[in-house]
Each structure stands twice: as structure tokens, then as C-alpha cells.
RODO-2510 file (C-alpha; in nm, 4 decimals, decimal comma):
residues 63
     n   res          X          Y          Z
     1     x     0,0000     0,0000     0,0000
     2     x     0,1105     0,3385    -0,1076
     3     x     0,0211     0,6205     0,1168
     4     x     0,0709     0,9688     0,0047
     5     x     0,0470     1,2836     0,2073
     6     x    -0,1162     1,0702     0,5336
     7     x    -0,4360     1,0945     0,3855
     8     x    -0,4582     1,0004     0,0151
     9     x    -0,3441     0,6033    -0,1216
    10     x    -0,2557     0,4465    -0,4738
    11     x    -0,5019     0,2337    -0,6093
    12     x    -0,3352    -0,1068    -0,6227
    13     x    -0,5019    -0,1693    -1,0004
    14     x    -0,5428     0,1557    -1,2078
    15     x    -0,2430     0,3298    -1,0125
    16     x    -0,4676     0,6517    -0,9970
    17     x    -0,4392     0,8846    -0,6397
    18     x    -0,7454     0,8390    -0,4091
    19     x    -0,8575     0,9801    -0,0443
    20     x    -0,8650     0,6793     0,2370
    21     x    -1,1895     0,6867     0,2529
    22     x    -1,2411     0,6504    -0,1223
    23     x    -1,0947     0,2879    -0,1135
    24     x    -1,1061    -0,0659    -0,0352
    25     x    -0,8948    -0,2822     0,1032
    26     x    -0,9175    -0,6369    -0,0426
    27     x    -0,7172    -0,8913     0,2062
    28     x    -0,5979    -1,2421     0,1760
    29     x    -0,7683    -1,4747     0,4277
    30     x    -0,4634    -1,6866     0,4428
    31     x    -0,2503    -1,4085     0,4545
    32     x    -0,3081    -1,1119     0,6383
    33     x     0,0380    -0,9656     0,4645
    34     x    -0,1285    -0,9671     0,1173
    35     x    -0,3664    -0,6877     0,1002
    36     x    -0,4157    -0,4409    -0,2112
    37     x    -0,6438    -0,1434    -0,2136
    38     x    -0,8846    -0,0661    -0,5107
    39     x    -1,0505     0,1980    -0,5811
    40     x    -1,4832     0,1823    -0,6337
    41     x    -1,3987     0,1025    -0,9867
    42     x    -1,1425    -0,1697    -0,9865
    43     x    -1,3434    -0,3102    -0,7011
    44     x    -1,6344    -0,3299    -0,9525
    45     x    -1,4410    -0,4990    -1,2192
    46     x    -1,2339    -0,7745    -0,9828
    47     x    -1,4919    -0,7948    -0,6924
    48     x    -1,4358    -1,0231    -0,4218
    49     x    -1,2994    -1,3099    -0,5072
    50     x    -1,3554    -1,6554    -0,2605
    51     x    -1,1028    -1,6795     0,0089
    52     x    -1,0561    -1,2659     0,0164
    53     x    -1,2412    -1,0309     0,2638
    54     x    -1,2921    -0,6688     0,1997
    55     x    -1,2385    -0,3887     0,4757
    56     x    -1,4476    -0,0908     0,3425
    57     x    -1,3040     0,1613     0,5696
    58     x    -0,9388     0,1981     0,6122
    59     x    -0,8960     0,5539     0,7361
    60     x    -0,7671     0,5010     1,0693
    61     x    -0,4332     0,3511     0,8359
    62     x    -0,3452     0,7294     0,7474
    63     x    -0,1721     0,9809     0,9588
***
């Protein structure tokens, strides 16, 4: 994960600049270390695939 200016992250998918609160965080159930953050748009195109969970809000991760 890519945080810029404590507030804003880079969209693991499209690479485009979002606020924290804009974004997802999809996470690896297997593997808490393998997490990428998507954006509402590349969340509508990968979705959630089985064996993933999604955290919705992921604001208290900026500074």
C-alpha cells in the first residue's frame, strides 16, 4: 500500500491517487500480509474473489 500525504493512497489496479476513505482494502484470508487497495472502480471490475475479505473503511491507516 502506497500512502501519500497521510491521507490520500494508490489504487493497487489503475495506479490513480485516491482519499482513504475513497478505497477498499481487499485482504488475503490466508494471509493477512497480502492486502491491495482498489478503488470503487477496480473493485467493480475484480470484486471479491472466494477466500478474500474486503475492509471498506481503512482511514484510521493514514496519519
Amino acid at each position: 500500500m502506497k500512502i501519500v500525504d497521510g491521507d490520500k493512497v494508490v489504487c493497487d489496479r489503475c495506479e490513480s491517487v485516491f482519499l482513504l476513505a475513497d478505497v477498499s482494502l481487499l485482504e488475503k484470508e490466508t494471509n493477512r500480509n497480502y492486502e491491495k487497495v482498489l478503488c470503487d472502480d477496480c473493485l467493480g471490475a475484480v470484486g471479491v474473489p472466494r477466500g478474500y475479505t474486503l475492509r471498506r473503511d481503512i482511514t484510521h491507516l493514514g496519519q
